[in-house]
C-alpha positions in Angstrom: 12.8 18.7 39.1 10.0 16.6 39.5 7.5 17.6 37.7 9.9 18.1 34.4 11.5 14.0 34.7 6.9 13.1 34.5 6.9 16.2 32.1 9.5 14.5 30.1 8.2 10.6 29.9 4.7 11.7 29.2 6.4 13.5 26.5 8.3 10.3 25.7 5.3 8.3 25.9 3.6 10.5 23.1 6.1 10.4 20.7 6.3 6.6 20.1 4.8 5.2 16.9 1.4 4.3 17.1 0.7 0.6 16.0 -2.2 0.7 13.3 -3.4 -2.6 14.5 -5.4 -3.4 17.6 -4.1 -5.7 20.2 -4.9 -9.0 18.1 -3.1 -7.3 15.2 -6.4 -6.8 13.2 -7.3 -3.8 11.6 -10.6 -2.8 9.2 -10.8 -2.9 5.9 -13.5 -1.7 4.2 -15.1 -1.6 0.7 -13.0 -3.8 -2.3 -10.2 -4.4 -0.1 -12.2 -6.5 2.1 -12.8 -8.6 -0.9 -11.1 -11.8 -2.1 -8.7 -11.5 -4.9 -10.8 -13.7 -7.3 -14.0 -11.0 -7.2 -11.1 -8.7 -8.4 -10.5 -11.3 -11.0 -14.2 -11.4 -11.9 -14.4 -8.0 -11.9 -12.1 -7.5 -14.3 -13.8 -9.8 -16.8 -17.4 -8.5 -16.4 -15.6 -4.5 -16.7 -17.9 -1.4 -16.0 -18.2 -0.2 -12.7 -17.0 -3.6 -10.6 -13.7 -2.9 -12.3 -14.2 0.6 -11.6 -14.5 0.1 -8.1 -11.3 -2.2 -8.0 -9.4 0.2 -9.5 -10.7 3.1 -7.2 -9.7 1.7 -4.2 -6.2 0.8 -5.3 -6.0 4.6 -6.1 -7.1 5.6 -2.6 -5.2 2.7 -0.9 -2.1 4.3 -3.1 -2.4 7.9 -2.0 -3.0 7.3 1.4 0.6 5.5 1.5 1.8 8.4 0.0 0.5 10.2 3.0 1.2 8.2 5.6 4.8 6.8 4.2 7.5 8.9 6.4 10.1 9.4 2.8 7.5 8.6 0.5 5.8 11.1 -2.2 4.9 8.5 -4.3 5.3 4.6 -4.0 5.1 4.3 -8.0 7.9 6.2 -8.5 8.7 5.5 -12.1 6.1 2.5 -12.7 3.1 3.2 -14.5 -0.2 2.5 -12.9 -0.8 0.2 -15.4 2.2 -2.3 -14.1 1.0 -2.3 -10.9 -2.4 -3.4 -12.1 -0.8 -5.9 -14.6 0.8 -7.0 -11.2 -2.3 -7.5 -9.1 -4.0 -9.5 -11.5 -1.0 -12.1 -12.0 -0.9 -12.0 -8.3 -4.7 -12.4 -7.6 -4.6 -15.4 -10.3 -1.9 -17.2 -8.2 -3.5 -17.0 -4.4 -7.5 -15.9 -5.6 -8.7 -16.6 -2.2 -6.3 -13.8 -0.6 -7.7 -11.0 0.5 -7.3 -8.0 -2.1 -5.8 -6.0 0.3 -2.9 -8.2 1.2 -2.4 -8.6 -2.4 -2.0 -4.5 -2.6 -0.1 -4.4 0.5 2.7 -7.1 -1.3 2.4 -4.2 -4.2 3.4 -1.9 -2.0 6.2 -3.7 -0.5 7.5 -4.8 -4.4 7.5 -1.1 -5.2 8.7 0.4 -2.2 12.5 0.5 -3.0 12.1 2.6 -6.3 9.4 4.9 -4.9 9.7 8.7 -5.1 10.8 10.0 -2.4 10.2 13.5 -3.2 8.3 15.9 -4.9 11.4 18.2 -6.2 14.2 15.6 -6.8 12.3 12.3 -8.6 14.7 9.6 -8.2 14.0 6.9 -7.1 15.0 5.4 -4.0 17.5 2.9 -5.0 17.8 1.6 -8.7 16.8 -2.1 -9.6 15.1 -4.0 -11.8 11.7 -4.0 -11.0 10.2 -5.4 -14.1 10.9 -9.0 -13.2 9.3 -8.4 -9.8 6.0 -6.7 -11.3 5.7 -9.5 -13.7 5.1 -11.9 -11.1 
């Protein structure tokens, strides 16, 4: 009897939801994420592969929300990449000293309600006019 009630909260203990974040709440970003919102800006302008590797990482940072989103097969859902990038930039001209990752991470959160939530029945999650909140 025991050994299953330490059996059972070590098995309690692994099933809780990991925090992503250390113990400060910090976390590593790494390549265009890490950078400030107006390089994204300037990026833009100058085009080529700067832009490139904007765009890149808003891809990856995309898909792996995807992955790791319990619910989600694609945070998108109906919007077209395009939007969301229209989105950023308007974002990034308002706050240019933010971090490009919080800006993508406020994307995220913006899109979040109409995503996909799966592969085989594409509705999204709950109807609303997103427009308004894209163009901000």
């Amino acid at each position: 009897m025991k050994h299953r009630f330490i059996f059972s909260l070590l098995l309690l203990l692994l099933c809780q939801p990991a925090n992503a974040r250390d113990f400060e709440g910090a976390y590593a970003v790494y390549g265009a994420g890490a950078e400030p919102c107006k390089a994204y800006l300037q990026a833009l302008k100058k085009g080529g592969p700067q832009q490139d590797m904007f765009n890149d990482w808003v891809i990856g940072y995309l898909t792996a929300f995807n992955v790791i989103m319990p619910n989600t097969y694609n945070i998108l859902g109906e919007t077209e990449f395009s939007m969301a990038q229209g989105w950023l930039q308007r974002h990034c001209r308002r706050y240019p000293n933010e971090l490009f990752i919080n800006a993508t991470i406020k994307l995220t959160e913006v899109l979040y309600p109409v995503r996909y939530q799966s592969g085989l029945k594409k509705q999204p999650a709950k109807i609303r006019d997103i427009s308004k909140s894209l163009k901000k």
